[in-house]
C-alpha positions in Angstrom: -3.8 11.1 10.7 -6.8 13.4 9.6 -6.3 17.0 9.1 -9.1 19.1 9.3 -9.9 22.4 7.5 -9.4 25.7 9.4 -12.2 26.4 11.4 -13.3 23.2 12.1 -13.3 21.3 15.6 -12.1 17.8 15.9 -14.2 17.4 18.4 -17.4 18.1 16.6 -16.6 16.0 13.2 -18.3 12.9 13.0 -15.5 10.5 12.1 -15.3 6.9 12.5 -12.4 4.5 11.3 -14.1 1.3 10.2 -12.2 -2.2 11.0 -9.9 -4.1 8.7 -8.8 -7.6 8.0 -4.9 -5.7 7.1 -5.2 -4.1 10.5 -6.5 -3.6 14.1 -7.1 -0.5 15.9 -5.5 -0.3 18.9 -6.9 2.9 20.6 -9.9 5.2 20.3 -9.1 8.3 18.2 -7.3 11.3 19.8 -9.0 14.2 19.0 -5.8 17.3 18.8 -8.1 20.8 18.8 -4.9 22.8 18.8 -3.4 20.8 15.8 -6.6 20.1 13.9 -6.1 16.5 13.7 -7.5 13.2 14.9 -5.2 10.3 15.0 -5.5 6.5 15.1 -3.2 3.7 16.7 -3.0 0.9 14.1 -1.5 -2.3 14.0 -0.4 -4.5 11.7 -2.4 -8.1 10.7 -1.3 -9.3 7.4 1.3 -8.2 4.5 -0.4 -6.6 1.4 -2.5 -3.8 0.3 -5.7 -2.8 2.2 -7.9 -0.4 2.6 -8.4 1.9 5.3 -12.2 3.0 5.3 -13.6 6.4 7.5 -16.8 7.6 7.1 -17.3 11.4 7.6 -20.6 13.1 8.1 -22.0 10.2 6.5 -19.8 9.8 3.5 -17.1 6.9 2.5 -13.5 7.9 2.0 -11.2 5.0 1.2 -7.2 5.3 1.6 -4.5 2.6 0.3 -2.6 1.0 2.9 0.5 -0.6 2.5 2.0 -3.5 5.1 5.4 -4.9 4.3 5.2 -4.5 0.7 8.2 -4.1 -2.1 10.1 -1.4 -1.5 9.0 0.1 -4.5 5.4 -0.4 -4.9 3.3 2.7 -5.9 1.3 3.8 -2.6 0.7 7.5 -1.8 1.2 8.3 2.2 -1.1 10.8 1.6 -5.0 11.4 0.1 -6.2 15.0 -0.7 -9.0 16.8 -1.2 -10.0 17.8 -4.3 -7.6 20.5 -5.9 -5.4 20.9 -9.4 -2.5 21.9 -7.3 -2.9 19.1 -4.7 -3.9 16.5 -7.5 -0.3 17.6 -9.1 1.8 17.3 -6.1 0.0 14.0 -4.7 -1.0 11.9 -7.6 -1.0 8.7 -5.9 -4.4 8.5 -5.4 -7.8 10.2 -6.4 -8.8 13.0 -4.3 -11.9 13.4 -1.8 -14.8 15.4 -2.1 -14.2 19.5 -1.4 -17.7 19.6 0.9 -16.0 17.4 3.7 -14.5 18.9 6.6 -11.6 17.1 5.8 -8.0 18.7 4.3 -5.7 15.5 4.1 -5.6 12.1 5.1 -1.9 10.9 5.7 0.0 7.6 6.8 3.2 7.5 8.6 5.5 4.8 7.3 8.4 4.0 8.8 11.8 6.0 7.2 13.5 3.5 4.9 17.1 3.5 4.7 19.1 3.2 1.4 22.0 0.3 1.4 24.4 0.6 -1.0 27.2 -2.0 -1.2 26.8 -2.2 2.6 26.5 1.2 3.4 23.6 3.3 5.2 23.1 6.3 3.4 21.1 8.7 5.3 19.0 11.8 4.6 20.8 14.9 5.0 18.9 17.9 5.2 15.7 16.4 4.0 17.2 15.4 0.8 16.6 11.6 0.0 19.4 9.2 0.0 19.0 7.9 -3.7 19.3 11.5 -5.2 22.5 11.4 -2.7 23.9 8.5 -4.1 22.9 9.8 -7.8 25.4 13.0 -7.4 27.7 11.2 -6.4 28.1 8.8 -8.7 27.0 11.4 -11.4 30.4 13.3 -10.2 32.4 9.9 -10.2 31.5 8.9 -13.4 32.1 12.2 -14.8 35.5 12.8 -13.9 36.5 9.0 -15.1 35.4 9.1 -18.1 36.3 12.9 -19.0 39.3 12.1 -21.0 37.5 9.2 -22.8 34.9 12.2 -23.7 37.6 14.5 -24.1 36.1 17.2 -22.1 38.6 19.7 -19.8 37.3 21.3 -16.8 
């Protein structure tokens, strides 16, 4: 998904996805004036790291891509334009250019769950299972080993 800056029209930007040997596109871009945003249809070819290529107005912007990788490998769902505050928040990967149209460029992975000794732990309330998973055992822990400590609540 490309989102645009305010004022612009999707349907005037001159924005083309280039093919891939990590991935097909499956349908022309839609064009969403109301939202800002033109949207691809990709599908998967082969497992690794590749490189999704769009040129706009002319110039090269290149975003990492990630297909069935480790679960912790370092890739950034989203690319930013140039800006301390965005380069702070999203760090994954170097900005764009601030003269293109262009405000982010984001991938939608799929929602991984967290298994822990067979369980699903979901997100609740947008907070991520392993930070879950960390109270609670933070709590656990705590309260066991209090008297080795010696520490009275």
């Amino acid at each position: 998904m490309v989102k645009l800056e305010e004022g612009q029209n999707p349907l005037d930007i001159n924005l083309a996805l280039e093919p891939s040997s990590g991935f097909e596109i499956q349908a022309p871009p839609l064009r969403i004036e109301e939202e800002m945003e033109i949207n691809w249809r990709l599908q998967a070819r082969e497992k690794g790291i590749h490189n999704l290529t769009m040129i706009v107005n002319g110039q090269i912007i290149t975003k990492k891509v990630a297909i069935a990788q480790k679960p912790l490998s370092k890739i950034s769902p989203l690319k930013v334009r140039r800006n301390f505050i965005n380069e702070l928040i999203n760090p994954g990967e170097s900005p764009f250019s601030r003269d293109l149209p262009v405000k982010t460029i984001e991938v939608k992975y799929p929602v991984k769950k967290m298994n822990l000794f067979g369980w699903n732990i979901p997100w609740i309330l947008g907070i991520p299972p392993w930070l879950i998973v960390y109270f609670a055992l933070s709590i656990i822990l705590g309260f066991t080993f209090k008297g080795l400590f010696k520490v009275e609540i």
